[in-house]
C-alpha positions as CSV (number, residue, x, y, z in Angstrom):
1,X,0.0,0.0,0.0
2,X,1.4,3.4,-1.0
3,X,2.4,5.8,1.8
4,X,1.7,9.4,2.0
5,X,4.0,11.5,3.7
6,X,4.2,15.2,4.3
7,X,7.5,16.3,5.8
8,X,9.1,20.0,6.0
9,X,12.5,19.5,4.5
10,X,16.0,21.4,4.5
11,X,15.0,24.9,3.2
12,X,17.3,27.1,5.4
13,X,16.1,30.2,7.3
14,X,19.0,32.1,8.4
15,X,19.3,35.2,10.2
16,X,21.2,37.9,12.2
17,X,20.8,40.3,14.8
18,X,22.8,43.9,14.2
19,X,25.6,43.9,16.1
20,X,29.6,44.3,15.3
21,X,29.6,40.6,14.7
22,X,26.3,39.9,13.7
23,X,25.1,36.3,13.8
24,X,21.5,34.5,12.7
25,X,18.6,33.2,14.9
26,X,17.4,29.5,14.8
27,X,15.5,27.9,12.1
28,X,12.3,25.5,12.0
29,X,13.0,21.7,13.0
30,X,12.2,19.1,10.0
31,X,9.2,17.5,10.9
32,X,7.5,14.4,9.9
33,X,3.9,13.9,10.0
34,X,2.7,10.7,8.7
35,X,-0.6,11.1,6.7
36,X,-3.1,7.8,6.4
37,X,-3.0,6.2,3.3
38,X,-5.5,4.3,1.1
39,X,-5.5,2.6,-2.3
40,X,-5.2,5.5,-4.8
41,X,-4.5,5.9,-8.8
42,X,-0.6,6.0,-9.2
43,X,1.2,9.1,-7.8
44,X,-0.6,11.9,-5.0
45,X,-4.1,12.1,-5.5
46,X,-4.9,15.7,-7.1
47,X,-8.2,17.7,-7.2
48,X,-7.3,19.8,-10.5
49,X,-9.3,22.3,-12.2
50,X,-6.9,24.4,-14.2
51,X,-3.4,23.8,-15.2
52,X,-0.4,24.5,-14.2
53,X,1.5,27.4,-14.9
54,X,4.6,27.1,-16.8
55,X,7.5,29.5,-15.3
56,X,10.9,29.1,-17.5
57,X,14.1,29.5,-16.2
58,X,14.6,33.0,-16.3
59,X,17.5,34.3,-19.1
60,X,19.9,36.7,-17.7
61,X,21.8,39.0,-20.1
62,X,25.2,38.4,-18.4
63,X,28.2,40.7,-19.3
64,X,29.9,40.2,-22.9
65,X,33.1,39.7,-20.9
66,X,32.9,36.7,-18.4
67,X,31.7,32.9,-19.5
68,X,28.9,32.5,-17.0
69,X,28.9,29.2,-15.0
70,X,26.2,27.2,-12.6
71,X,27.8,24.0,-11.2
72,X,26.4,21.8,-9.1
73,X,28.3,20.5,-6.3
74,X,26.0,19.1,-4.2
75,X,24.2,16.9,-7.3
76,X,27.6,15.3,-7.9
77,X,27.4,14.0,-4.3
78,X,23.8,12.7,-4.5
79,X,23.3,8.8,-5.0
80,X,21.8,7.2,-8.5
81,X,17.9,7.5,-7.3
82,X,18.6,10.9,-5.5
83,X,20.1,12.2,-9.0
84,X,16.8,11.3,-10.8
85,X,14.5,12.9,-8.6
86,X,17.1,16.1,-8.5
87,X,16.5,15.8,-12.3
88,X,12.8,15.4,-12.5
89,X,11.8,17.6,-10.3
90,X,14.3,20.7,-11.5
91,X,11.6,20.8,-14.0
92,X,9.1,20.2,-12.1
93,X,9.1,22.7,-9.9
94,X,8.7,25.6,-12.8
95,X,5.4,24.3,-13.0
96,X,3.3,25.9,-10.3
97,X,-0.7,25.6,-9.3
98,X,-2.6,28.9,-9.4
99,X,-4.5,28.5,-6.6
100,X,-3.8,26.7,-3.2
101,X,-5.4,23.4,-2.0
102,X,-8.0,23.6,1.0
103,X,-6.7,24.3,4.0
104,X,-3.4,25.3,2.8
105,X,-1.4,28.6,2.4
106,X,1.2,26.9,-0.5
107,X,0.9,26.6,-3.7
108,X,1.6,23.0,-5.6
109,X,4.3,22.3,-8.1
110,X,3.9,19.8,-10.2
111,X,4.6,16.0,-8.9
112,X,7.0,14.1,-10.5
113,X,7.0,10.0,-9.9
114,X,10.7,7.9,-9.9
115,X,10.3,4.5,-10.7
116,X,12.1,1.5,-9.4
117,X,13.7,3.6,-6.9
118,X,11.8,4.1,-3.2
119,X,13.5,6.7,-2.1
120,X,13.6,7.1,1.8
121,X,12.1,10.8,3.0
122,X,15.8,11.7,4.1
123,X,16.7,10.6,0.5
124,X,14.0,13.7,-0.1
125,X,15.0,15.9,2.1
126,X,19.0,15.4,0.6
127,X,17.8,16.2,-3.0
128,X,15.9,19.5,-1.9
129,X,18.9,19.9,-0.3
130,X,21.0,20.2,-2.8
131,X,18.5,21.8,-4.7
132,X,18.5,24.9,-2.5
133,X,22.2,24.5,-2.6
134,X,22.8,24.7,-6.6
135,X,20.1,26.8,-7.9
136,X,19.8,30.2,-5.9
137,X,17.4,31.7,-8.7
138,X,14.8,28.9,-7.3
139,X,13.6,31.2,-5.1
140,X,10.0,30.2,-4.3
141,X,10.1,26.7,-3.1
142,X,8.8,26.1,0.3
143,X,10.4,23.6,2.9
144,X,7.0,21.5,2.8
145,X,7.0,18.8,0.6
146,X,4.3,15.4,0.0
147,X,6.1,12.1,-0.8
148,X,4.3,8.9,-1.7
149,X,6.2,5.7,-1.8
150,X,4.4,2.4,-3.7
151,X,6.1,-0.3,-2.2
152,X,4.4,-2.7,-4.1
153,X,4.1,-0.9,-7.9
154,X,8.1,0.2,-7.1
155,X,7.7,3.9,-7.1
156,X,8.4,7.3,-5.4
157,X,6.3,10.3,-5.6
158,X,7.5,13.8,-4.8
159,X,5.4,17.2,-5.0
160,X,7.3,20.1,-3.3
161,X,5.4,23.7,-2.7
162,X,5.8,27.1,-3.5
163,X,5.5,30.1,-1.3
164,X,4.0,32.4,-3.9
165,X,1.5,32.0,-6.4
166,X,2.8,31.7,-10.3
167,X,1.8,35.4,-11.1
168,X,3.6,36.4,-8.2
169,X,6.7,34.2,-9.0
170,X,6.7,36.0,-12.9
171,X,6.6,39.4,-11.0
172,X,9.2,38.7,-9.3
173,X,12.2,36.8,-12.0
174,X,11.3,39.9,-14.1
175,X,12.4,42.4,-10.9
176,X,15.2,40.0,-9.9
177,X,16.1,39.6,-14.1
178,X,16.3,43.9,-14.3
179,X,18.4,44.2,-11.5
180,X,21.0,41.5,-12.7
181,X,21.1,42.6,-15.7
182,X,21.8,46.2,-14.8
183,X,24.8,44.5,-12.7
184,X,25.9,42.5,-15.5
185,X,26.2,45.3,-17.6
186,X,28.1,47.7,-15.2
187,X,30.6,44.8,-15.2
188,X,34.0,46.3,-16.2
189,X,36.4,44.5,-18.4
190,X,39.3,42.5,-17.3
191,X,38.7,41.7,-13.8
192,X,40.5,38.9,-12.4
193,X,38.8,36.1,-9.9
194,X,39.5,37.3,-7.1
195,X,38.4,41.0,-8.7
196,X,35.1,39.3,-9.6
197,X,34.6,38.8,-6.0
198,X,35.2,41.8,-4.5
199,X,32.8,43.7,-7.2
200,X,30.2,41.5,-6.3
201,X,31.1,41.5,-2.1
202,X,31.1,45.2,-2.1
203,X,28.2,45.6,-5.0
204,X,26.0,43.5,-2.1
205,X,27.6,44.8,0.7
206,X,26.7,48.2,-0.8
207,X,23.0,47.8,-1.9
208,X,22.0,45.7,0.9
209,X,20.6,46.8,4.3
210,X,20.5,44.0,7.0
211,X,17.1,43.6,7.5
212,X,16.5,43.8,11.2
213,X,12.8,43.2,11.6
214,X,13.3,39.7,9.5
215,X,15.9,39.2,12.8
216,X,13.5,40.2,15.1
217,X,9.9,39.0,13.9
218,X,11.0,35.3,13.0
219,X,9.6,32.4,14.4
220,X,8.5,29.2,12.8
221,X,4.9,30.8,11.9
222,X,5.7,34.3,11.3
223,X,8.7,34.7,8.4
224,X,9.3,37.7,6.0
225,X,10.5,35.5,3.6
226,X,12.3,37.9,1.1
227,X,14.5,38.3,3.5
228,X,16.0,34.6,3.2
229,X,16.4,35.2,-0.7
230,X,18.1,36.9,-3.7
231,X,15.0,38.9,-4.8
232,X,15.3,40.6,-1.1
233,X,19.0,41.5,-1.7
234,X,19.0,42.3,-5.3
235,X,15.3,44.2,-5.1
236,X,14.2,45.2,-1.6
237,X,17.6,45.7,-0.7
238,X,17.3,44.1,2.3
239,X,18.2,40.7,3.5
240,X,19.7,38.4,6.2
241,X,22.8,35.9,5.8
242,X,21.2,33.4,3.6
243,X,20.1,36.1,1.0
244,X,23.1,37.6,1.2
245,X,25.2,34.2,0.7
246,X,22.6,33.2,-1.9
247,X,23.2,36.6,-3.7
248,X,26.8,36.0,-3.5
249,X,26.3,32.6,-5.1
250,X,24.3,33.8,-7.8
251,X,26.2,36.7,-9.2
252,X,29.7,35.2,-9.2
253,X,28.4,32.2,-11.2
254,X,27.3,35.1,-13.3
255,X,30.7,36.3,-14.0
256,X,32.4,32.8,-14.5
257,X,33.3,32.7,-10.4
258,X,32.6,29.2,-8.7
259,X,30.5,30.2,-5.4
260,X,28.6,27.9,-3.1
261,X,26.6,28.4,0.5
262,X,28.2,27.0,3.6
263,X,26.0,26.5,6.8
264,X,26.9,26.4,10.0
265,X,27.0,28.6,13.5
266,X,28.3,31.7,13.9
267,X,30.1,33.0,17.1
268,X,28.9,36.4,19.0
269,X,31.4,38.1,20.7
270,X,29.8,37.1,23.9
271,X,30.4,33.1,23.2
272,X,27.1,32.5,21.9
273,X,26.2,30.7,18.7
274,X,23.4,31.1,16.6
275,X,22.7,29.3,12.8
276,X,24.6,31.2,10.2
277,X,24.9,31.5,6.3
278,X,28.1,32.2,4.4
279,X,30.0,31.3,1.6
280,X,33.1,29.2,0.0
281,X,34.9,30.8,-3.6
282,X,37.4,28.7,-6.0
283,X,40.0,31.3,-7.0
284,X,42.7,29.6,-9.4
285,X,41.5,26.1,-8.2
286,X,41.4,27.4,-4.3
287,X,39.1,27.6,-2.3
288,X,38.5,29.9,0.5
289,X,35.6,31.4,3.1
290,X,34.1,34.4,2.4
291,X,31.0,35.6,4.7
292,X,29.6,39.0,3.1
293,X,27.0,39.6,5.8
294,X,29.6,40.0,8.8
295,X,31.7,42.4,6.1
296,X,28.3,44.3,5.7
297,X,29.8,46.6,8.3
298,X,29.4,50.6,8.5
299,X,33.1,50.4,10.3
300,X,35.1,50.8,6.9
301,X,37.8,49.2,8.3
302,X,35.9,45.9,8.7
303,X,34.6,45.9,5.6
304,X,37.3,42.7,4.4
305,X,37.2,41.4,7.6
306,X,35.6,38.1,6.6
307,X,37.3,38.2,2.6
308,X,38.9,34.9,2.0
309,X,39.7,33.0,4.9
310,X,41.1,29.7,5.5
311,X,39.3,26.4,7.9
312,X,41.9,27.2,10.5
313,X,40.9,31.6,10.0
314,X,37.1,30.6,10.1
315,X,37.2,28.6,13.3
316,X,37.9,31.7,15.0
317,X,34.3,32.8,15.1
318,X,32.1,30.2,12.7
319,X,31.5,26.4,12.6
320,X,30.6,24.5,9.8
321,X,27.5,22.2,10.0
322,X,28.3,18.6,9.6
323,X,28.6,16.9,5.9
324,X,26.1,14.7,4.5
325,X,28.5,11.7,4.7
326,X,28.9,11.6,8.5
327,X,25.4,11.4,9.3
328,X,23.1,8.6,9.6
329,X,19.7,8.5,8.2
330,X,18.1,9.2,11.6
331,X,20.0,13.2,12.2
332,X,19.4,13.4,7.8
333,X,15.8,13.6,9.1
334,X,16.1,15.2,12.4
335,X,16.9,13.3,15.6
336,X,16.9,15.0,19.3
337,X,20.6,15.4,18.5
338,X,20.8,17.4,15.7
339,X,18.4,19.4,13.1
340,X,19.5,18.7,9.2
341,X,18.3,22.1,8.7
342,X,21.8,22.9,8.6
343,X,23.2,20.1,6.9
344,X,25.9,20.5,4.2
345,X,26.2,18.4,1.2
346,X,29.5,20.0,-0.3
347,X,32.6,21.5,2.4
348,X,35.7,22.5,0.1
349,X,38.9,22.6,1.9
350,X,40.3,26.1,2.2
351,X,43.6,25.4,3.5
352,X,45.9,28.7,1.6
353,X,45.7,32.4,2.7
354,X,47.1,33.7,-0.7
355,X,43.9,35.4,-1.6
356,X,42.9,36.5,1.5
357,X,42.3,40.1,1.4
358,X,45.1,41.3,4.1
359,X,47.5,39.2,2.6
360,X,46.6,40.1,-0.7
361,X,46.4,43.7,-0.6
362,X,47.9,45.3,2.3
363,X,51.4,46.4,1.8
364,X,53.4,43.8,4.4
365,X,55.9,44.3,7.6
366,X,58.5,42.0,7.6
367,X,60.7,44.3,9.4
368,X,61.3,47.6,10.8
369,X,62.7,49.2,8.4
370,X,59.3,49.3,6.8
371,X,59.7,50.3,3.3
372,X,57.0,48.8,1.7
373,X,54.4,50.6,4.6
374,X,55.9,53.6,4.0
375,X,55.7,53.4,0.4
376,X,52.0,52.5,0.3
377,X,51.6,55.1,3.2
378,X,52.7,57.7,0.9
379,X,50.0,56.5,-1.8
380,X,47.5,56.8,0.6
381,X,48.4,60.2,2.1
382,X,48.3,61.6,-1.8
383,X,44.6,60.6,-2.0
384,X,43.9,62.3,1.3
385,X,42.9,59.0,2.9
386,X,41.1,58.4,6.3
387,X,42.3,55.1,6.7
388,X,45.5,52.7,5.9
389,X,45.9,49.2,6.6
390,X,49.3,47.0,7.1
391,X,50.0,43.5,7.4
392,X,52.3,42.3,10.2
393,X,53.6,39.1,8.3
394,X,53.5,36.2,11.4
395,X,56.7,34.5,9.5
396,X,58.5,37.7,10.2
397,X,57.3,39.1,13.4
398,X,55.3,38.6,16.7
399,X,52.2,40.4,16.4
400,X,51.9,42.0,19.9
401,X,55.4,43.0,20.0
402,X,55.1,44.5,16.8
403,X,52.4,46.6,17.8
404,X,54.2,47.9,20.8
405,X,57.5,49.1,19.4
406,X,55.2,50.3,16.2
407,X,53.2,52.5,18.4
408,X,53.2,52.2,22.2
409,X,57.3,51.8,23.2
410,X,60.4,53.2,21.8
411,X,61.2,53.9,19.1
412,X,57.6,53.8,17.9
413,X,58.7,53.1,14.4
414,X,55.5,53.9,12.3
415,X,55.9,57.8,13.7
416,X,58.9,57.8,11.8
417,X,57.2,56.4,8.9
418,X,54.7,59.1,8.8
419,X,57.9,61.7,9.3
420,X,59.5,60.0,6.3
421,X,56.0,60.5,4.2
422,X,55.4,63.8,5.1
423,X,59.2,64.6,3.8
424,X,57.9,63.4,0.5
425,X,54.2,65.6,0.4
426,X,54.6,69.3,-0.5
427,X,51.0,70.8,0.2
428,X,50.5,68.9,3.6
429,X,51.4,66.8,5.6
430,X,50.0,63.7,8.1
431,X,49.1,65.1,12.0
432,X,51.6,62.6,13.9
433,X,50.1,63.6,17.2
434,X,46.6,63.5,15.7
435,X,46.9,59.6,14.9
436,X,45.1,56.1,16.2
437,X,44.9,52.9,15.3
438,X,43.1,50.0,15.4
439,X,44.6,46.1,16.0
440,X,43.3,43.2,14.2
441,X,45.1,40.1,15.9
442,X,43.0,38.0,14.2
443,X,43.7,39.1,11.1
444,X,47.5,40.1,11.6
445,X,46.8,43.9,10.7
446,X,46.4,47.0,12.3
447,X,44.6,49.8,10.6
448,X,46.0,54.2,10.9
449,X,43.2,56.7,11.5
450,X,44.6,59.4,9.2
451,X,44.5,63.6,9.9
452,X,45.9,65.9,8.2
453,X,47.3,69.4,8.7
């Protein structure tokens, strides 16, 4: 006899409370509510009387310069069966019912039936899984979804639901379509990778307002969902860490970048932990951690605080959620243990610092004499600048001690830096005695408040 089951899967709803390190409040439990079955016609029975709506992908016009991309990690992880529903219902899901069942506040996509596979409902909840993972422009699916497993005809059934109707769906890929296009074609030419992301990190972190009543109104019944997606970056311009990371994901791919989300917890200043979104970037066959929410700072200072980090830099403040290969079927579907809310299907190893943005781009000390400081000092004076950033290289020097004969003890070497800059401006000059800074341990750098007089 075929079994009817309606379970709310892995959708993920992330987010974060305003503060210097801001973090995300907890999401919804997958639950499993078994549904009494009787003999039926093959597949979920339907009450029909119109047709579903067709929605097609929608067809960015992506920049003339940059090969767009869309892989999917997380499908290339999923088992035989779990590959053929990921298939079937890709497609099926672009077909939505115009008009909710009885009783129900979600609209139906169309079922699609796997045969001679019986897929399990954490087999399910893997596939919408990776779904959510892969396909950021799927923005409408809900975490409820029906399965129906024949045991004796040798068949699964699986109908997921949307959270808008199909006119509101269209209405929205044509505002999320105008607004990616229009970044897609301010796209300058020749940007490397690691260019590519920092155009689309600051392009997000500079449209986007955290949105704080998402933070604070959410509970399981009560969720502004645009908050959780790309349409609430790229149109409201407001979001929370999953649209951000989403976002991210989306326009990179765009530009020929290799982007995925990473789940996980994030760690307030004050120890405690709350579920977090961020994400993981290939550059030159690399990958590293990037998490554009916490950089969506108004401190400029922090504003590359989170750019490229490595497993052992990101274990400073975020954990990553457990893989789908070290749980059992049991915590796949939610045991008292753990949630697989948070579940991740693809972890790269980021294990290099070459692109992270201190090491990158800050001019480095390796010793006192300080040349290379001074000379990026004196760049930074000519454009007037508020602000300049150094690197104290850890295979050179010891941080704090650095710090202390830099600025605190004798001989308080970058004064003398500034005295050698200000021999080289004409019209004015830095304010040595008007001067702070600002020490980033964690990051190895330490960052001048600039006057001048």
């Amino acid at each position: 006899m075929p079994r009817l089951l309606k379970t709310t899967a892995l959708m993920l709803a992330l987010l974060m409370m305003a503060v210097a390190l801001t973090s995300c409040d907890t999401v919804r439990e997958a639950v499993l509510h078994l549904t009494s079955a009787t003999e039926r016609p093959r597949g979920i029975p339907e009450d029909n009387n119109s047709e579903y709506v067709d929605l097609s992908a929608t067809d960015y016009t992506y920049s003339p310069y940059y090969t767009p991309i869309r892989p999917r990690h997380s499908y290339q992880l999923l088992t035989e069966g779990q590959r053929k529903l990921y298939d079937e219902l890709y497609d099926s899901v672009r077909e939505v019912y115009p008009a909710t069942d009885e009783g129900e506040d979600l609209y139906k996509t169309r079922q699609v039936i796997i045969d001679k596979h019986l897929l399990s409902t954490a087999d399910i909840r893997v596939v919408a899984k990776a779904i959510y993972d892969d396909h950021p422009d799927i923005f409408w699916l809900s975490s409820t979804i029906y399965q129906l497993t024949d045991e004796k005809d040798g068949y699964t059934a699986v109908q997921m639901r949307s959270i808008y109707s199909p006119d509101e769906i269209a209405k929205m890929q044509k505002e999320l379509k105008d607004a990616a296009n229009a970044f897609y074609s301010a796209a300058p030419d020749g940007m490397s990778e690691y260019e590519r992301e920092k155009y689309v990190h600051d392009y997000i972190c500079n449209q986007c307002e955290y949105d704080e009543e998402a933070a604070k109104t959410h509970t399981s019944a009560d969720r502004i969902e645009e908050a959780y997606i790309v349409y609430g970056t790229m149109v409201l311009h407001k979001s929370v860490c999953e649209g951000y990371a989403r976002t991210m994901q989306l326009l990179l791919g765009g530009l020929g970048v290799d982007c995925v989300g990473i789940t996980g917890l994030g760690f307030d200043a004050d120890g405690s932990e709350d579920l977090h979104m961020w994400n993981a970037v290939n550059l030159g066959g690399d990958w590293y951690y990037v998490d554009p929410t916490w950089d969506d700072q108004s401190i400029n200072m922090r504003r590359y605080q989170y750019f490229n980090l490595s497993d052992a830099m990101l274990s400073q403040d975020h954990e990553k959620s457990r893989e789908l290969s070290t749980l059992t079927e049991d915590e796949i579907n939610g045991d008292e243990t753990f949630s697989s809310v948070a579940m991740n299907i693809f972890v790269p190893e980021c294990n290099t610092l070459n692109y992270n943005y201190y090491v990158f781009e800050c001019p480095h000390l390796t010793d006192y004499d300080g040349n290379a400081v001074k000379e990026r000092l004196y760049r930074a004076a000519l454009d007037r600048a508020e602000q300049f950033t150094f690197y104290i290289d850890p295979d050179s020097l010891d941080y704090d001690k650095a710090l202390d004969l830099l600025f605190r003890d004798h001989p308080q070497y970058f004064f003398s830096y500034a005295d050698d800059v200000n021999g080289w401006l004409s019209e004015y000059e830095i304010d040595n005695s008007n001067m702070s800074y600002y020490s980033n341990e964690k990051r190895n750098a330490v960052t001048v408040v600039l006057k001048y007089y």
